[in-house]
C-alpha positions in Angstrom: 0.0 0.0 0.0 1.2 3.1 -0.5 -0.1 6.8 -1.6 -1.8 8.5 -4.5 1.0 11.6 -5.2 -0.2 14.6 -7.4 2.7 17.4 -7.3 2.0 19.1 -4.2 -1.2 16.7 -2.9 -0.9 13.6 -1.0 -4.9 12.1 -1.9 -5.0 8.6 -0.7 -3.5 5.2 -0.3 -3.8 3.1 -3.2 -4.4 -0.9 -2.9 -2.6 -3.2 -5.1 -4.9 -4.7 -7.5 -8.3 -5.7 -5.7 -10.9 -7.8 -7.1 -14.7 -6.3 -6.6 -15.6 -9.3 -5.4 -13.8 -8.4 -2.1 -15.1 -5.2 -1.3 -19.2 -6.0 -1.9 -21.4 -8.3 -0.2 -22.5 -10.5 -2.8 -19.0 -11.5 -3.3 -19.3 -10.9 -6.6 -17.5 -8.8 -9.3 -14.0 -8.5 -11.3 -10.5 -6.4 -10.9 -10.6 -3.1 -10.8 -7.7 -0.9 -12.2 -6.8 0.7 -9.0 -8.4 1.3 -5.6 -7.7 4.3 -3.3 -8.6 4.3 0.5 -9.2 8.0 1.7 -9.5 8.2 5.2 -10.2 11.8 5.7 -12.9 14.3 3.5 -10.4 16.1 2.3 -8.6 13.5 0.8 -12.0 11.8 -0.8 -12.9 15.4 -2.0 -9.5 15.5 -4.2 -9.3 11.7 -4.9 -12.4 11.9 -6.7 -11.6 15.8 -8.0 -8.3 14.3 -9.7 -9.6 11.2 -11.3 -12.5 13.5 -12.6 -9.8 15.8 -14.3 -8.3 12.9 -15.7 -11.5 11.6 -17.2 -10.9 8.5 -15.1 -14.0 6.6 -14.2 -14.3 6.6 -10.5 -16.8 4.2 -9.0 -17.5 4.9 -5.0 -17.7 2.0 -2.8 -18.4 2.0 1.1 -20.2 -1.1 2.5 -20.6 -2.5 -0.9 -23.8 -3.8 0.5 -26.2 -2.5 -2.8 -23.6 -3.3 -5.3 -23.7 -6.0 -8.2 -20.5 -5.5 -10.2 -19.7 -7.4 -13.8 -17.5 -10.2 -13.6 -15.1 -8.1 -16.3 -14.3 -5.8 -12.8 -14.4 -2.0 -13.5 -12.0 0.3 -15.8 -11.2 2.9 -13.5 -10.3 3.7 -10.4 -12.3 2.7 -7.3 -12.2 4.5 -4.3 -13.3 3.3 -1.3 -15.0 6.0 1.4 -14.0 5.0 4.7 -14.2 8.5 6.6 -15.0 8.3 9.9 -16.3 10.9 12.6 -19.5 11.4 14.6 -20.3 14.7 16.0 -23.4 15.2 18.8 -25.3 18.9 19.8 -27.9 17.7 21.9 -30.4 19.8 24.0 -33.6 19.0 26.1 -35.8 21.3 23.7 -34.4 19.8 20.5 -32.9 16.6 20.5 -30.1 15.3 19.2 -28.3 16.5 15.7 -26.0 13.8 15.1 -23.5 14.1 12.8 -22.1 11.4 10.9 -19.1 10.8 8.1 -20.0 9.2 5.1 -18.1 5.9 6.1 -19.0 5.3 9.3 -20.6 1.8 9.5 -24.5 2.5 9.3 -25.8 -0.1 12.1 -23.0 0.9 14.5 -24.9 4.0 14.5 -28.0 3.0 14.8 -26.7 0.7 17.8 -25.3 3.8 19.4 -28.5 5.8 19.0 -30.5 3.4 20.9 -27.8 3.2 23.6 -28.0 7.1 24.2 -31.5 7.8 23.7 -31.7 9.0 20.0 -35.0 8.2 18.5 -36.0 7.5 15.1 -33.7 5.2 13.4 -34.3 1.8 15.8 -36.5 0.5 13.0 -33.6 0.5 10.9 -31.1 -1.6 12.7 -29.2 -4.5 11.4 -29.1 -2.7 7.8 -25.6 -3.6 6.2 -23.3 -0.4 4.3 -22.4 2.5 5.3 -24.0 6.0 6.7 -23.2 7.8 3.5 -25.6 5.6 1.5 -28.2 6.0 3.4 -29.8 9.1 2.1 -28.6 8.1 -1.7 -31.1 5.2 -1.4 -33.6 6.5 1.3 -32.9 3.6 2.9 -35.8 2.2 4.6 -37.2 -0.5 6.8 -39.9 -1.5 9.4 -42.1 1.7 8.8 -39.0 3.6 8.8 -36.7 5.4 6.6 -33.6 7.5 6.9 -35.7 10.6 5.3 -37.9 11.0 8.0 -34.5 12.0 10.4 -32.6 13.0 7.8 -31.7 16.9 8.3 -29.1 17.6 5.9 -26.1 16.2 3.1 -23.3 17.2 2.6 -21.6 16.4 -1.1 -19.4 17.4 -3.4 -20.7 18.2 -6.2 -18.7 17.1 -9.3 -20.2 19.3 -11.5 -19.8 22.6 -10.2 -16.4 21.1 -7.7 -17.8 22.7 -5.0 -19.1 21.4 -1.7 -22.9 21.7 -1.0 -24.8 21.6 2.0 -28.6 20.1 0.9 -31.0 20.6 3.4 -33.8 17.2 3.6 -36.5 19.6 1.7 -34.1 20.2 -1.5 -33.2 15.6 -1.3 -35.9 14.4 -3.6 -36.4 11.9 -1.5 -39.2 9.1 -2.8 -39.5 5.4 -2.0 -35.9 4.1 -1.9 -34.9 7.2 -4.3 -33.7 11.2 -4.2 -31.5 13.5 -6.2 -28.4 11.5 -5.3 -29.7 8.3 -7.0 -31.2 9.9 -10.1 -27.6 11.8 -10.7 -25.5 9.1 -9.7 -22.6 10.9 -11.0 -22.6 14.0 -9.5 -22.7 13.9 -5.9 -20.1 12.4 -3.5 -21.8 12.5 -0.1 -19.4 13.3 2.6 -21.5 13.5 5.9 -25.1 12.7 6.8 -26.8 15.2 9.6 -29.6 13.7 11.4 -32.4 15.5 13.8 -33.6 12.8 16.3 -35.7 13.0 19.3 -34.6 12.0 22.5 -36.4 8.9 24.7 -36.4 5.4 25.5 -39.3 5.1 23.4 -39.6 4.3 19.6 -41.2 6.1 17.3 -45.1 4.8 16.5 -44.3 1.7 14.9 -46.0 1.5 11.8 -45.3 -2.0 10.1 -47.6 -4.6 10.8 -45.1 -7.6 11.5 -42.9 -5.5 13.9 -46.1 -4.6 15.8 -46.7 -8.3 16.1 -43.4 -9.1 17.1 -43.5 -6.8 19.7 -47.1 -7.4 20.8 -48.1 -3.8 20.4 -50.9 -2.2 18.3 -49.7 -0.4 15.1 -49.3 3.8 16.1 -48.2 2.7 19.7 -44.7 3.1 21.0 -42.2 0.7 22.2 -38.9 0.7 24.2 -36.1 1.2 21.6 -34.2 -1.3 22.4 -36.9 -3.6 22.3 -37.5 -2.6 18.7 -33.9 -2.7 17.5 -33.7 -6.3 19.2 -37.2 -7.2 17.7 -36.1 -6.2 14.3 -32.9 -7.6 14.5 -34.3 -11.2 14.8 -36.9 -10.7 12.0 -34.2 -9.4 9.4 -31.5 -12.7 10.8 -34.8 -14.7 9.9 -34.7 -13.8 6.4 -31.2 -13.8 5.9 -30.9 -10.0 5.9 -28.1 -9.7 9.1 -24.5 -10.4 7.6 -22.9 -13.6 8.5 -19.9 -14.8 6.4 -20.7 -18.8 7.2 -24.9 -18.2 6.1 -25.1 -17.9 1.8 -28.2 -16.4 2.5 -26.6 -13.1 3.3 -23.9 -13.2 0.8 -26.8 -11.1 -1.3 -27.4 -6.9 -2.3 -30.4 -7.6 0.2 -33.6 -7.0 -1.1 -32.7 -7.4 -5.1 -36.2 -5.9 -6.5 -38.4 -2.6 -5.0 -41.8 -2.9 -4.1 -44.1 -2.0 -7.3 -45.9 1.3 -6.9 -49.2 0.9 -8.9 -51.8 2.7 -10.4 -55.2 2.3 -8.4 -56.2 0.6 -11.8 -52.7 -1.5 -11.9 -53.5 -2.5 -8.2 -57.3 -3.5 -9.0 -56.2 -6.0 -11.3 -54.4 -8.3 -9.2 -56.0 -11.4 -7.8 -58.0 -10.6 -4.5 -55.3 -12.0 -2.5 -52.5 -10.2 -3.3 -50.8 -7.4 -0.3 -51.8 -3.7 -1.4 -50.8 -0.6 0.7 -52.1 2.2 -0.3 -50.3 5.3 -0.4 -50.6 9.0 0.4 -50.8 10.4 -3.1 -53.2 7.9 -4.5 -50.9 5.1 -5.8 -50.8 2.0 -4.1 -47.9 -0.2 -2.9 -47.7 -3.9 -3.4 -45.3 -6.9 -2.4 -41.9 -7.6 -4.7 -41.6 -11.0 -2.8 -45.1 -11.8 -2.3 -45.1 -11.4 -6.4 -41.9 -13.4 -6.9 -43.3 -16.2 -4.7 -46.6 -16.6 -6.7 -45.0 -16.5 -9.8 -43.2 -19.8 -9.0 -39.8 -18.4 -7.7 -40.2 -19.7 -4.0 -37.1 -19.6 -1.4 -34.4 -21.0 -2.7 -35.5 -21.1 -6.4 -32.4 -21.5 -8.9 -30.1 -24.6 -9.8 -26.6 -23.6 -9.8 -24.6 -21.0 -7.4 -27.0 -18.5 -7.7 -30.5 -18.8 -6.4 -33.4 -17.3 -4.4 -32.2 -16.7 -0.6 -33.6 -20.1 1.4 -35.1 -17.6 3.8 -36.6 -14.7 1.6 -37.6 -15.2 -2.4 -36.9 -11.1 -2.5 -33.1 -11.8 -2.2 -31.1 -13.0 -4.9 -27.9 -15.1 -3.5 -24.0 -16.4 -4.3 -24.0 -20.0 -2.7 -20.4 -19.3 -2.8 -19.2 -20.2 -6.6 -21.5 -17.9 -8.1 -20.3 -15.0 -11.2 -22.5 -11.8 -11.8 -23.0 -13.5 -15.1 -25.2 -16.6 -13.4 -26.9 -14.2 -10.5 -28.2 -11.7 -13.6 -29.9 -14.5 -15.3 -31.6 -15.7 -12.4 -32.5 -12.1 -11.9 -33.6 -11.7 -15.5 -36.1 -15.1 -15.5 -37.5 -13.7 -12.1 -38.6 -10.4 -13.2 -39.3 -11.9 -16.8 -41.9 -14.8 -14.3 -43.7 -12.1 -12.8 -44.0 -9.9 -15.9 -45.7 -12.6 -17.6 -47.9 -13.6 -14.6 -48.9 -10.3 -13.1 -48.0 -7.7 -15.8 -45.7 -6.2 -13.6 -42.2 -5.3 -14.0 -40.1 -5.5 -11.4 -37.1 -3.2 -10.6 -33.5 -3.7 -9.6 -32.6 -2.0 -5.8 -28.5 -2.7 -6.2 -26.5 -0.1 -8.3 -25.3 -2.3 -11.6 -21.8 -1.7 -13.0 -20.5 -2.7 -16.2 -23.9 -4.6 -16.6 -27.4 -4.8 -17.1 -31.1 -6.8 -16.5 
């Protein structure tokens, strides 16, 4: 290892040549031409600032936990965000703004917020990847996502090189979307600000199986720690807690989002099927409950790739696998429940150097 030397700049250590496949966790994905390691923002800012200058691709990686990368690798230089840092303000009147570096591991601070009585994020324990990639995705669980505490980003923008501070209003956050997702290649989020309450108490819970789990009514509160633990054990039951010995986590989680329908879309699926219907008219329906109907059960697929054993939703390396044979699997999935339902379903992972 050594470091990334412009005249005058020290940017980064670089890593000898590094398959993908190491640094995501499907365990899947080729060489790439060089990785750098910034450990500090200012460092990530130029890392990425130089390779832009040099028309290098530059493909960010943190937890690696929503990537699917082409067996080929990637052209161009990875870099790697693992800033850390965690700053607190806290006051009776209002709460807690937590502060937190783009690559500071995301459950560790979920973790920490339940320890010290920072409310709002409990739901979403036991997610894998980093903080940074949080608001990119709207990352959301259990009634809960990261937009609903989210306060501000802060990025570099690539376009104009400047560093931007974008309040939650101005993040286009949707369902597991905002303006970091649809222009992947301009923002590099540095730090993620968060507002949270303060209490021992959850949020209302507003999923239906956590509310179960907990033997609560949905709208009532729980103890926080109750809820992380709760959810904890729900998300290890479907494979969705990391654990290098169970192939059922070596996945991008959930591979497909849940379709949003037309009221007209929704009416025409059999009587049965889940609908939730949403604020602004459309209505919400199952990805796994789809995938499972269509024939694609829990552990669907005949070679190293196949359906997770514990959830249909999450496409898996049995531990031989290539991004070649988990794409196909993916491809007669959503192909199934296009021909079944009419519905096409939609890749959560970021692809690179491929395609469904």
């Amino acid at each position: 290892m050594g470091a990334f030397v412009v005249p005058g700049v020290v940017v980064a250590a670089s890593v000898a040549r590094m398959d993908l496949a190491d640094l995501t966790t499907l365990r899947l994905g080729g060489p790439a031409k060089a990785v750098l390691e910034p450990t500090s923002e200012a460092e990530l800012i130029d890392a990425v600032r130089i390779a832009d200058e040099a028309a290098d691709p530059v493909l960010l990686v943190a937890g690696g936990s929503n990537l699917v990368v082409a067996d080929e690798g990637f052209d161009g230089t990875v870099i790697r965000v693992v800033t850390r840092g965690i700053s607190v303000d806290s006051d009776a009147c209002s709460g807690a703004m937590v502060t937190v570096a783009a690559g500071e591991p995301w459950d560790g601070i979920v973790d920490r917020a339940v320890s010290e009585g920072w409310v709002g994020v409990e739901a979403l324990s036991g997610i894998p990847g980093s903080t940074g990639a949080t608001p990119i995705q709207n990352v959301g669980a259990y009634g809960q996502e990261v937009s609903q505490t989210v306060a501000t980003v802060r990025a570099y923008d690539r376009f104009d090189r400047k560093v931007r501070t974008i309040h939650a209003v101005d993040c286009g956050f949707t369902y597991r979307s905002s303006r970091f997702k649809v222009e992947p290649h301009r923002y590099v989020v540095l730090s993620v600000a968060f507002q949270l309450a303060l209490g021992d108490l959850s949020e209302p819970i507003a999923y239906a199986e956590l509310a179960r789990t907990l033997g609560v009514e949905v709208g009532e509160r729980a103890p926080a720690a109750d809820v992380r633990s709760a959810v904890l054990g729900l998300r290890r039951g479907k494979g969705m807690v990391l654990d290098p010995a169970d192939h059922d986590t070596w996945s991008a989680g959930s591979f497909f989002t849940n379709p949003i329908l037309t009221a007209a879309e929704a009416d025409a699926l059999p009587e049965h099927a889940p609908r939730f219907a949403q604020a602004d008219g459309t209505v919400k329906t199952s990805a796994a409950w789809l995938i499972d109907h269509a024939g694609y059960g829990k552990g669907y697929g005949s070679g190293q790739a196949s359906l997770s054993t514990k959830h249909a939703l999450a496409l898996t390396n049995r531990g031989g696998a290539t991004t070649a044979e988990l794409l196909t699997l993916a491809r007669e999935v959503r192909d199934g429940v296009r021909q079944a339902y009419g519905i096409t379903l939609v890749n959560e992972p970021v692809l690179v150097g491929c395609s469904l």
